[in-house]
N, C-alpha and C positions, 0 to 999 in steps of 0.2 A: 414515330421517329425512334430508330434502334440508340441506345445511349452506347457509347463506344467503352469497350471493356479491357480494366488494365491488367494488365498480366502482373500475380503477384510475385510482390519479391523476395528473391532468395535468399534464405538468410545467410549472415556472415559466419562464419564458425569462429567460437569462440578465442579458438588461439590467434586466428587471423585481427577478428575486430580488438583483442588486445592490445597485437600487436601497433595497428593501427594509430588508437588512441594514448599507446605509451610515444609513438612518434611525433605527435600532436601537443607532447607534454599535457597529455589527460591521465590521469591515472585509471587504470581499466576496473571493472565493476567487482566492486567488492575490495577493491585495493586500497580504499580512500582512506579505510580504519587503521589502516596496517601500517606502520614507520618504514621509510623507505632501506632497503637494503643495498649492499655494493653491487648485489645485479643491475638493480637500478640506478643507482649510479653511471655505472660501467656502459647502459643503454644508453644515456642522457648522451655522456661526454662521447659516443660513439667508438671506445676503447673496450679493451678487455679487462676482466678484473683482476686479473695477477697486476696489472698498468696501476687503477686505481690503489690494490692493495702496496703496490711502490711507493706511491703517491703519498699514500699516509702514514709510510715511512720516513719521508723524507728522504728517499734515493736517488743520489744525483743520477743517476740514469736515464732518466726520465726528459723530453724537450720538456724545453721552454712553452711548445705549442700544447701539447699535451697536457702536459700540466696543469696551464691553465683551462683547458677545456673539463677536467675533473676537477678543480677546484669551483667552478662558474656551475656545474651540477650539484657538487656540494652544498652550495648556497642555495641553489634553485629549487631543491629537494628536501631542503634543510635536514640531513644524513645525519644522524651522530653513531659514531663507531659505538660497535657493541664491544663495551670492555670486558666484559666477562668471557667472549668469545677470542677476545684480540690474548687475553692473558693466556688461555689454555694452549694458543698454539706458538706464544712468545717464550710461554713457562714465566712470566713475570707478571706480578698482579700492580706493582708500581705502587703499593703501599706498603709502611713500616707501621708495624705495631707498637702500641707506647702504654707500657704498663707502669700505674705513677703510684707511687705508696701513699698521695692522700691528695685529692684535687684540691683540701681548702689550702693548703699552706702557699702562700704567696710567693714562695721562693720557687717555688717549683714551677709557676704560672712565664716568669721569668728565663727558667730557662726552657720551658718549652717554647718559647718565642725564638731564642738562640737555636734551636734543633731544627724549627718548620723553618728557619728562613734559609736556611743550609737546603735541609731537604726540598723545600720548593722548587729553588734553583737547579735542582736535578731531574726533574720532574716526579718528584716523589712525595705521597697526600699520608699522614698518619692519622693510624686509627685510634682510637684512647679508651684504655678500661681503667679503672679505678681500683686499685690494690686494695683500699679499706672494704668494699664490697663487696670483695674476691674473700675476704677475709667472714666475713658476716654473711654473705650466702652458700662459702663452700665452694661459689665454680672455681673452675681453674682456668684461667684466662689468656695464661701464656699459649695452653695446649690449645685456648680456642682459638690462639692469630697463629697455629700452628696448619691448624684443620682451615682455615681462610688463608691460609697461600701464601702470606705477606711476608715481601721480600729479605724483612727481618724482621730485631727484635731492640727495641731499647727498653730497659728497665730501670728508674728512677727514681731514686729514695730507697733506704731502707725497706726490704720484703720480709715477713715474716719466715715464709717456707718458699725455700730456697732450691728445692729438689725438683718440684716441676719447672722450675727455670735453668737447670743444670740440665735433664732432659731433653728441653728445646732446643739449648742452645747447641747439643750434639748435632741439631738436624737443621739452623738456621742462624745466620750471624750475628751475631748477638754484643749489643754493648751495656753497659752499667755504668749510670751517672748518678752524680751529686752523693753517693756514699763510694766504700772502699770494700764492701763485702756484696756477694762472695767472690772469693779467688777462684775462676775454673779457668780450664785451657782451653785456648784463642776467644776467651772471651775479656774485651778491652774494659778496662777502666778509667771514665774520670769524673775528678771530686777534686773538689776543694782539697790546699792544704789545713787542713782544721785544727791543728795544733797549732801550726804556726801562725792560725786567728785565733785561736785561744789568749796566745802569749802574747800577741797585739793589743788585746784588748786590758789583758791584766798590767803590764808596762807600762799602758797609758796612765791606768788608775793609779798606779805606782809614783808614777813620775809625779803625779799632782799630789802626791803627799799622802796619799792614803794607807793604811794599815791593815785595817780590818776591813778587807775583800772579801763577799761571800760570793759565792758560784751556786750558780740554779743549774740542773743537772737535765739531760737530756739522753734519749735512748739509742741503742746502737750501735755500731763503730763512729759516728760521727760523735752521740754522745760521750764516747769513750776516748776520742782523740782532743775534744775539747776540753773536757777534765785534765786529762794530760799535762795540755798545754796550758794551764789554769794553777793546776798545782805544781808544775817545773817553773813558772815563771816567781811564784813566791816563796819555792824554797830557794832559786839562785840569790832573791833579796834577803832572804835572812829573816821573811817570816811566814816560816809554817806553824808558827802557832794561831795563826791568822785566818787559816785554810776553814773554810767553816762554807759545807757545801748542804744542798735540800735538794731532794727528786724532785720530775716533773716528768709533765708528758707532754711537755711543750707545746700545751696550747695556751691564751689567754686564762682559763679560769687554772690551770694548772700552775703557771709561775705567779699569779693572784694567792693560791695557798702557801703557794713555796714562799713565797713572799713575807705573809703575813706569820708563818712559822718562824722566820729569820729575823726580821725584823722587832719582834717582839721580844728578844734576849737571844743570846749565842751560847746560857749556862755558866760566863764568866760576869753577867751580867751587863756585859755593854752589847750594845747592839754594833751591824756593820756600818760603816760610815758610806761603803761603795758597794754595786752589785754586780756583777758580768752574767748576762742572762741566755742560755744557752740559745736564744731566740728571738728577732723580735716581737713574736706574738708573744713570748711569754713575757719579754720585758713592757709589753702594753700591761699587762697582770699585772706587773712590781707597780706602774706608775697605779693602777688603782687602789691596790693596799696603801700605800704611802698616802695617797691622797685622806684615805680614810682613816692611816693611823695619826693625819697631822701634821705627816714629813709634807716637808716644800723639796724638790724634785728642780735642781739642784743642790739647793743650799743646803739641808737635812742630811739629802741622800744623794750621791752620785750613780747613774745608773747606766752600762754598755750594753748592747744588743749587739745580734750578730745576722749576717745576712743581706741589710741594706736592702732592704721591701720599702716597696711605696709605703707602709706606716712609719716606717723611720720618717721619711721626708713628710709627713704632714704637719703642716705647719706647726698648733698648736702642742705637738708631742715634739718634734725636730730631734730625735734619735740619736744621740752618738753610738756606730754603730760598724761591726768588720765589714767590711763589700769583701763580700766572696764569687765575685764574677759570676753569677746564674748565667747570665747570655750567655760568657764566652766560654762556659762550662757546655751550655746547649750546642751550642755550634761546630765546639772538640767535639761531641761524642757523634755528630753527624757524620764530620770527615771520619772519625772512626771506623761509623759504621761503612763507608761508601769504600773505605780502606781492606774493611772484609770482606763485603762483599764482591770487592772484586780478588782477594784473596784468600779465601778461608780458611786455608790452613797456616799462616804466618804465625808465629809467636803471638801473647798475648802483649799489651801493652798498657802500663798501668801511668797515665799523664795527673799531674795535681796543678791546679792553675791557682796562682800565689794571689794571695787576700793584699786589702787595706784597709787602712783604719778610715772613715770618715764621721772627724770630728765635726760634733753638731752642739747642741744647748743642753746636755743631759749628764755633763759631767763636769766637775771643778775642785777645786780644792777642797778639802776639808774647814769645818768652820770649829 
């Protein structure tokens, strides 16, 4: 018995059985590793890809039918746009660079919160280096969100060198918050009025009867505007012989020394009865020297902070202390920025968003 003989079959050619299997919603051989592309896409939803590339636009151009048929590929395909691809031909990477002069200070944590909730809502992601280890390793980190595309620049806190961010800002729009330095052109500023917390806080201590005010001393133009407003507010009272101030680098173990310097005689032999501390980390410092020199915190010593950080409001510390807007410090310099960048050669514009005092348990009359 002859067994009956199958004719072999012809193979499919490669581009054909692709095709095929892409019809089929298979992904063709070799394809499965690969993340899908707006080719594919574009094959899914049965359009062309300039359609899809509308699409992801968000250009009313586009039906209602269509639309929906590239967004139902989307999903089915689970696409994610290649940003790196969409930025070079958009020329926008849709991120701002945030260079902060010091991640620990808590003030700063604050109004970055004010800046990303601005920038969010625009569809804008920041990137963050950290000033002190720009400083301690040498890079330069402005020129590196320079060379990363980012559609700007905010620089936050007091910077040492100020040149590589005068540089940049020739070539990207650029804003300066929570200090007042440096002045360049079209490049915005905003900060605190810091004198006019300064004078808030010493007025306060004033008004309760105090005399001998010492000021703990802080760096930069903002340290320099709060001394300011520190020692204008006790010569308008009539005492600057009073004026009895101590450096600091305004961290905790910093206004801890300044502390324990001042506290221990002023050279006329009395100590201050009140402090105004450039900071509230540094006035956590005073509350430890005092504790360890014996003072009771208020009754001993009255003591003001400035800034208004979640350490003021902790309970057992309960801080009287300036609120210097960090949010809506963060938030100005966003519209700021969003202001140059769609402008960049407008004037420069220098905003101070006005402080308050918020009286807490850390300050009273004298005893």
């Amino acid at each position: 018995m002859e067994r009956s003989k199958k004719s072999p079959e012809k193979p499919v050619g490669r581009a054909r059985q692709a095709g095929q299997e892409r019809a089929a919603g298979r992904p063709a051989d070799g394809a499965a590793d690969r993340p899908p592309t707006i080719r594919s896409v574009a094959e899914r939803a049965g359009v062309s890809k300039s359609l899809v590339s509308l699409v992801l636009r968000g250009s009313p151009q586009v039906s209602d039918a269509k639309r929906a048929a590239v967004l139902d590929a989307i999903r089915e395909l689970d696409y994610r746009p290649n940003a790196a691809a969409r930025s070079l031909v958009a020329r926008r990477t849709h991120t701002v660079g945030v260079l902060l002069n010091d991640m620990r200070n808590p003030w700063f944590v604050d109004l970055l919160d004010g800046l990303n909730s601005v920038l969010h809502e625009h569809g804008l992601r920041m990137l963050m280096a950290d000033g002190r280890l720009s400083r301690r390793t040498g890079e330069d980190f402005a020129r590196a969100f320079a060379e990363l595309r980012v559609d700007g620049l905010v620089a936050v806190g007091t910077l040492p060198d100020t040149g590589a961010l005068e540089e940049v800002a020739g070539r990207l729009p650029t804003v300066v918050a929570g200090t007042h330095d440096p002045k360049l052109p079209r490049v915005d500023t905003v900060a605190n009025d810091d004198e006019q917390g300064a004078r808030l806080a010493t007025e306060h201590l004033i008004s309760l009867g105090h005399r001998r005010i010492a000021h703990i001393m802080g760096q930069g133009s903002v340290g320099v505007l709060r001394r300011r407003g520190y020692e204008a507010a006790m010569r308008e009272h009539g005492l600057e012989g009073g004026i009895v101030m101590a450096p600091s680098d305004a961290t905790e173990e910093g206004g801890y020394r300044a502390a324990v310097r001042l506290l221990g005689g002023t050279g006329s032999g009395e100590r201050p009865t009140a402090v105004f501390a450039y900071n509230d980390i540094a006035a956590v410092g005073v509350l430890s020297a005092a504790q360890e020199l014996g003072l009771d915190v208020p009754r001993d010593l009255s003591l003001v902070g400035c800034d208004n950080t979640y350490l003021a409001r902790i309970r057992h510390l309960w801080l009287t202390t300036v609120d210097n807007a960090s949010h809506e410090v963060g938030r100005r310099a966003a519209r700021c920025l969003l202001e140059r960048m769609a402008h960049p050669s407008r004037p420069a514009e220098r905003q101070l968003v006005e402080p308050a005092l918020e009286i807490r348990g850390t300050a009273t009359s004298p005893h």
